[in-house]
C-alpha positions in Angstrom: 67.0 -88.2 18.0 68.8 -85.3 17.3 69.8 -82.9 20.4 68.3 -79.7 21.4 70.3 -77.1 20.3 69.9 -74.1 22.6 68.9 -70.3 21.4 71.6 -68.2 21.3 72.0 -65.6 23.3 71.7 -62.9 20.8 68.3 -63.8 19.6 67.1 -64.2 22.9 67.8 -60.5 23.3 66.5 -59.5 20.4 63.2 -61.4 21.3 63.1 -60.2 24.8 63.4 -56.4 23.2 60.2 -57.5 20.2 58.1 -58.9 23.7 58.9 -55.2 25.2 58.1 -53.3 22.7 54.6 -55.1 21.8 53.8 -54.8 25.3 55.0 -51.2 25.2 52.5 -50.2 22.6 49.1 -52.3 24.3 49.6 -51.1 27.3 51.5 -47.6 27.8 49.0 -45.3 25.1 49.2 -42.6 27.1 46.3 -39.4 26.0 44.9 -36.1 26.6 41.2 -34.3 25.3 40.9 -31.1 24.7 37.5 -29.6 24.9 36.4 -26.2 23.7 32.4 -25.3 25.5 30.8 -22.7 23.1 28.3 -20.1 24.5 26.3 -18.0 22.4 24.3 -15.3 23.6 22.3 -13.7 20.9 20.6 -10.3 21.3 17.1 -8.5 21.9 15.0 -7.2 19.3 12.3 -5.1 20.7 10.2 -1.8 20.2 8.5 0.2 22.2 5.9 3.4 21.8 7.5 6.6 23.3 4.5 9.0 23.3 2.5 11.2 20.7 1.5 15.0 20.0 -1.8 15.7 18.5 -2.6 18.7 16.5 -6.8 19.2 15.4 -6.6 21.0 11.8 -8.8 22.1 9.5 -9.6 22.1 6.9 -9.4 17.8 5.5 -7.3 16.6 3.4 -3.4 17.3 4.3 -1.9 19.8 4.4 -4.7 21.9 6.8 -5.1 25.3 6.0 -5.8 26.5 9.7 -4.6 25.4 12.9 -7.0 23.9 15.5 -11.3 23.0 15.2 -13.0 25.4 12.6 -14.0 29.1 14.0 -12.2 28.3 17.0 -14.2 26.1 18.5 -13.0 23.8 21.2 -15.7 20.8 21.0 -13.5 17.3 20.0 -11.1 16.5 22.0 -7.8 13.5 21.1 -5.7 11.9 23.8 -2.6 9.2 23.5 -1.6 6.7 26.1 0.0 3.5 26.8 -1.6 0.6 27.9 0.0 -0.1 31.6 0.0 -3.0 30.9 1.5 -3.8 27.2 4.1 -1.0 25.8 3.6 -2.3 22.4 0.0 -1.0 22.8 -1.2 2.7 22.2 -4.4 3.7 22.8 -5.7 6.9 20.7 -8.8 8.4 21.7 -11.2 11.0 19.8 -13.7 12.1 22.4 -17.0 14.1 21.4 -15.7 14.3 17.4 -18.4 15.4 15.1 -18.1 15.2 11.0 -14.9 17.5 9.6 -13.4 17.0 13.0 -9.7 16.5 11.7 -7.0 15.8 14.0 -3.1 14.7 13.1 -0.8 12.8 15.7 2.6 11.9 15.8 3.2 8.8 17.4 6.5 8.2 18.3 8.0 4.6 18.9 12.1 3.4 19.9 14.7 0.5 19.8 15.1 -0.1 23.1 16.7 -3.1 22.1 20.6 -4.6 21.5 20.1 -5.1 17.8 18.9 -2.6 14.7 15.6 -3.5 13.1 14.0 -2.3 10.0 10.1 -1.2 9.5 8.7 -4.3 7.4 5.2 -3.1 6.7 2.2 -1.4 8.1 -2.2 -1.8 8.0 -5.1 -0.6 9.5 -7.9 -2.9 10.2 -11.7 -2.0 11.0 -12.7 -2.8 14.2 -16.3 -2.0 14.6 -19.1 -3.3 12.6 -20.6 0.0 12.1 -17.8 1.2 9.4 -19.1 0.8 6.0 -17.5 0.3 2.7 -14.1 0.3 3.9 -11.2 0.1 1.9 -7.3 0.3 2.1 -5.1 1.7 0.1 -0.9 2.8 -0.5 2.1 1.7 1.0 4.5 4.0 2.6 0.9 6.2 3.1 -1.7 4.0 4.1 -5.2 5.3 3.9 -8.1 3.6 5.7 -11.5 5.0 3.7 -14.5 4.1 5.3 -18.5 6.0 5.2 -17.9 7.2 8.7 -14.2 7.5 9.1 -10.9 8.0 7.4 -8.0 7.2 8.8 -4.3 7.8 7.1 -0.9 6.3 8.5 2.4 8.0 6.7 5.3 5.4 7.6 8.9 5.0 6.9 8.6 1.3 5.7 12.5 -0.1 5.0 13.5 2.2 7.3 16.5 0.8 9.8 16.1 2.7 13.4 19.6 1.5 15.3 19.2 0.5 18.9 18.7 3.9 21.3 17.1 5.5 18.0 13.5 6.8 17.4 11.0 7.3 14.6 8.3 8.7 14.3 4.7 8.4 12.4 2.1 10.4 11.5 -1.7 9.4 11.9 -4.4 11.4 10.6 -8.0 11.3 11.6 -11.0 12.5 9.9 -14.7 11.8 11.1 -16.9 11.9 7.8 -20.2 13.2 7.6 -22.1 10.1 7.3 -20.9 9.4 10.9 -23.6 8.8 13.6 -24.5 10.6 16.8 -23.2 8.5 19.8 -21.7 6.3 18.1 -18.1 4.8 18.7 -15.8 3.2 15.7 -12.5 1.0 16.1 -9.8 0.8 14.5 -6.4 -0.7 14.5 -3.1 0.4 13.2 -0.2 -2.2 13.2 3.7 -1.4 12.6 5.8 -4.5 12.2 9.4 -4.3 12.6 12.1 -7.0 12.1 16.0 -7.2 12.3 17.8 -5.3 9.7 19.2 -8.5 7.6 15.9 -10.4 7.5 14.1 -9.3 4.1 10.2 -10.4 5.4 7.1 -9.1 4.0 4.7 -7.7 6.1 2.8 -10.6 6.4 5.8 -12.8 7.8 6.8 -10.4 9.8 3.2 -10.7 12.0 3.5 -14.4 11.5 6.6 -14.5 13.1 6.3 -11.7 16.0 5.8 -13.1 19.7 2.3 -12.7 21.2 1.8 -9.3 23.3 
């Protein structure tokens, strides 16, 4: 048997410094996180009417050739207001009209809102059941021809109204002669806007716009 020969002192250091070193890197990993939290806050598109001014003329179409109902008269009457309840809502009223009662209103309508929006398209819809033959027609001037009623909207569609801006619209009413005694007819007239860099048709632009 041949003797043990014992490990020289010089590889035990060197062994001793390897162990060290292996426990060095198992056990002293040593670390920091940085985080970064990201808020966004996005703005507010929104539009609001901002009251109208009605002028009766005669005679139909545009432009009138006199100012007020013909020979003076003071029989029809037109008011504007908002709904209380919904600001997005205008109410236009024609009371007592009879046929060539003419009567033009400018609506006028802001950007209340943080962010600038553009006017994607415009319509007017029959209401009542009573209009007959209806048809629309244009684009920047929409015209609403019905039996009993014609109704016109002149627009600025792709126009861009920055937030604290206004714009305004004309709507022009004209009660036809085939009109009916005590008779009421509805109509609606929508304006849909949407942010400037959002190229929508009018029909995605409804599509997309919150509920009133």
């Amino acid at each position: 048997m041949k003797p043990e020969r014992a490990v020289p002192f010089g590889m035990l250091a060197v062994l001793l410094l390897l162990a060290l070193a292996s426990l060095g890197v198992v056990y002293a990993l040593w670390t920091k996180t940085l985080t970064i939290e990201g808020l966004v806050g996005t703005g507010r598109l929104h539009a609001r009417w901002d009251g109208a001014i009605c002028s009766e003329f005669h005679d139909w179409p545009w432009p009138p050739e006199g100012n007020g109902e013909v020979l003076g008269k003071d029989v029809g009457s037109t008011t504007v207001s908002t709904d209380p309840n919904d600001n997005n809502l205008l109410h236009l009223v024609i009371d007592n009209g009879y046929p060539s009662y003419s009567v033009d209103c400018e609506v006028e309508y802001v950007n209340d809102g943080t962010i600038p929006w553009v006017i994607r398209g415009t319509t007017i819809v029959p209401l009542s059941p009573n209009l007959h033959n209806c048809a629309l027609t244009g684009n920047q001037t929409k015209v609403l021809s019905c039996l009993e009623l014609t109704v016109v909207l002149v627009d600025g569609i792709g126009s861009q109204i920055d937030p604290g801006d206004g714009v305004a619209s004309s709507v022009r009413i004209h009660v036809e002669q085939q009109a009916a005694q005590n008779a009421e007819y509805d109509f609606a007239i929508q304006i849909c806007v949407a942010q400037w860099n959002e190229a929508a048709t009018f029909n995605q632009c409804v599509a997309a716009a919150p509920p009133h």
